[in-house]
N, C-alpha and C positions, 0 to 999 in steps of 0.2 A: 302370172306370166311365167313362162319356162324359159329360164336366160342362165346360162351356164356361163363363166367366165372364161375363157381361153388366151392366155398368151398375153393379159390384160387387156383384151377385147371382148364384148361381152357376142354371147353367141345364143340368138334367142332360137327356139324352137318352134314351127309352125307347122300345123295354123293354130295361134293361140288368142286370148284377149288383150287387148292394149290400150291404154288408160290417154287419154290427152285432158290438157286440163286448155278448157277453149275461154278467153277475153274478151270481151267486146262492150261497146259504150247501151245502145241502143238495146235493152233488154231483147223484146220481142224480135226487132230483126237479126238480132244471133242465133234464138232458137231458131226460128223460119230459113237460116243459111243455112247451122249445122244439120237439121233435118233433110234440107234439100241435098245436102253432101252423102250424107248416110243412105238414103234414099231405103231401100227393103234388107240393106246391112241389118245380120245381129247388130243390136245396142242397146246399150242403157243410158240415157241421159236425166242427169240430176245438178239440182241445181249447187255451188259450191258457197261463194261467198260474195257479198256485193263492197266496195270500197267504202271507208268513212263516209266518205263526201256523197255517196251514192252515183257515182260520175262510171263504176264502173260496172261489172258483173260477170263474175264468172261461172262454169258448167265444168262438170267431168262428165266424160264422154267415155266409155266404155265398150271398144265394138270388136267382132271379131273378125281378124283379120288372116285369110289364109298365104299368104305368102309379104315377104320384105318390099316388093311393087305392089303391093294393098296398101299396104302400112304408108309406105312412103305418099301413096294415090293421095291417102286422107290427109293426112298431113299435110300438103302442100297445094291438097283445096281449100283446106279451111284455112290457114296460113292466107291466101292468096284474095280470099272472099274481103268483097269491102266493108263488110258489118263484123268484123274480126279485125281486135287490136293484137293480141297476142296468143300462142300455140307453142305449150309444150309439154 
């Protein structure tokens, strides 16, 4: 990621890649959300870590993003997606 610090504000440069780390209970309908989110987006998706209990499962998501209304786009579909507990 290209993120310069300014003024204690971080100042990221675009278009670059951006990492989310995507939550969800339901394995399969998380992938099948965040693919439908990404859609023909560069990405890389891999799998991250599942909970003790196996209740949860998470992905890092790697795509790229050309401008701050990309970034925020993704963000606040998968965010908003019912098969998604947490995004960040």
């Amino acid at each position: 990621m290209n993120i310069k610090v300014i003024d204690g504000k971080p100042e990221i440069i675009y278009p670059c890649r951006w990492h989310y780390k995507v939550i969800g209970i339901e394995e399969k309908m998380l992938i099948k959300a965040i693919l439908a989110i990404v859609c023909e987006s560069e990405h890389q998706l891999s799998p991250s870590k599942t909970s003790k209990s196996g209740k949860y499962h998470s992905y890092n998501l790697e795509i790229f993003v050309e401008s701050e209304e990309a970034r925020n786009f993704f963000f606040n579909e998968l965010r908003s997606h019912s098969a998604v507990t947490m995004v960040f």
